[in-house]
C-alpha angles and dihedrals in degrees: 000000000000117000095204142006105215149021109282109162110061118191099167091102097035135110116279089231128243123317106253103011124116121192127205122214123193121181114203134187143153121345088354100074085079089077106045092095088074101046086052098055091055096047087048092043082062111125093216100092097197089081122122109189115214110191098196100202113214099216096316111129107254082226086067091044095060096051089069101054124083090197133023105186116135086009132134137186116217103189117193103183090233139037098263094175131269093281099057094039090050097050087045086061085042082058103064099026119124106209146097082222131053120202113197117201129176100226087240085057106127147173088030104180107243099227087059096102089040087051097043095054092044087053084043089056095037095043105046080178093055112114101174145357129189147105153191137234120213113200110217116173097250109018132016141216145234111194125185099164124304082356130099142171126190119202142168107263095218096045088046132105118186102243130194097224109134119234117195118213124155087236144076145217105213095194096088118000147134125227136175113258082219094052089043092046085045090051094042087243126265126351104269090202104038107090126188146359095003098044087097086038088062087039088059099044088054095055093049089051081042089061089234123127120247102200141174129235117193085205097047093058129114114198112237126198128261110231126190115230111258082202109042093187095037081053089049087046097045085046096050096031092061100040086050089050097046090052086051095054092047115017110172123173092208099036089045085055102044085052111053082051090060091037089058094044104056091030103240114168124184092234126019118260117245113257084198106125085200118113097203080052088050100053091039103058081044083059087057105045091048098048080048091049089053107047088049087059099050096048093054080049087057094044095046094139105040083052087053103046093051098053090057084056089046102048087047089058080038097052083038087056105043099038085058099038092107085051096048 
């Protein structure tokens, strides 16, 4: 289940990356490198011309990612042998990226507004707190919704204009989001070993320790596609497992609080409810959550070290951001 067991990319003594450039990194991996066509043609349709484009490919042969793309220029192919998970793949792009400015992208990313990089580098230069900007739009069949983080906004897709009007939020939605190259080297980039989906949960809460501002922009979002578990347990597990070991990595009394308040005020939930009125449905999507729940639990059991000795790595980032967040 983990990838890895440790940290192994550090940014906190690298460059700051180039004035004016903004990279975009695309991890791809699996089923999903039959959409990054598209994803391509919108970050190339962008009308800011200082953009590079790294595709960092999770165990898919370079050879196969090409296929799928009509035209390669400025565009580069980052390969790791094996899938390492989206955070590792994402700071490896990260490693080799040129700009002042990274642009994350899942590869099924799509109607990304052309003016989103413009706009990004214009907040960036109007907001010097402003650690990251971004958004996804999720499509529904009646409504649909914006999500930054924990937040979310549903609208009615014929009656909305996209607006640039900033809305802060401490967390981040990874799918399609800006961030400046000096706040991710100060945080050491993503989490190697915190897979998803709190791997941008953990990315967030270190922006906010960090004192930076993690902040939505209706014109800098991409829509992303709403797909139903195959698994429906191993979705419950992946869900619980990660929250459980994100807990473990930073327990705070105060912050664990704070955010089961948030988490009860703008109604976000781990896995959707079921809108079934069927008794027999009900019970048996509680039998489900709960068989994911357990088996969550018992892994961690079984990995009791390795959780251990991650979170000792992880308070000692955690004491190092907090103690120079008045510096940073």
């Amino acid at each position: 289940m983990y990838y890895i067991y440790h940290q192994e990319h550090n940014f906190l003594k690298t460059n700051l990356g180039e004035p004016h450039w903004v990279s975009a990194i695309i991890p791809v991996y699996g089923k999903k490198i039959s959409t990054i066509g598209t994803t391509i043609r919108n970050v190339q349709n962008q009308s800011y011309d200082q953009l590079e484009i790294i595709i960092v490919s999770n165990g898919v042969p370079e050879i196969q990612v090409l296929a799928n793309i009509e035209d390669r220029k400025n565009v580069r192919v980052v390969c790791i042998d094996k899938n390492m998970g989206a955070a590792y793949a994402r700071n490896q792009g990260a490693r080799v990226a040129r700009g002042s400015i990274l642009w994350f992208i899942d590869s099924d990313v799509f109607d990304i507004p052309d003016q989103s990089a413009s706009l990004a580098v214009e907040q960036f230069k109007k907001n010097p707190r402003l650690g990251s900007l971004g958004g996804i739009i999720y499509p529904d069949k009646q409504f649909s919704y914006f999500v930054i983080g924990r937040l979310k906004y549903r609208f009615v897709e014929k009656q909305f204009e996209r607006g640039q009007e900033l809305i802060d939020d401490d967390f981040v939605n990874t799918a399609c989001i800006f961030v400046l190259r000096e706040a991710f080297n100060k945080i050491n980039g993503f989490t190697d070993f915190i897979e998803y989906p709190f791997d941008d949960v953990d990315f967030g809460f270190k922006l906010c320790a960090a004192g930076y501002r993690c902040a939505g922009l209706f014109s800098c979002s991409g829509r992303h596609p709403l797909y139903s578990a195959n698994n429906a347990v191993f979705y419950q597990f992946m869900s619980m497992h990660n929250m459980l070991l994100y807990l473990a990595l930073n327990f705070d009394v105060k912050t664990f609080t704070r955010l089961l308040k948030r988490k009860q005020e703008t109604g976000w939930k781990i896995s959707p409810p079921t809108s079934s009125s069927s008794v027999f449905v009900r019970l048996f999507e509680q039998f489900r959550r709960v068989a994911g729940m357990l088996w969550a639990f018992f892994h961690l059991l079984r990995h009791f070290w390795t959780v251990w000795k991650l979170r000792n790595e992880r308070q000692k980032f955690l004491k190092f951001a907090f103690a120079n967040k008045g510096a940073l």
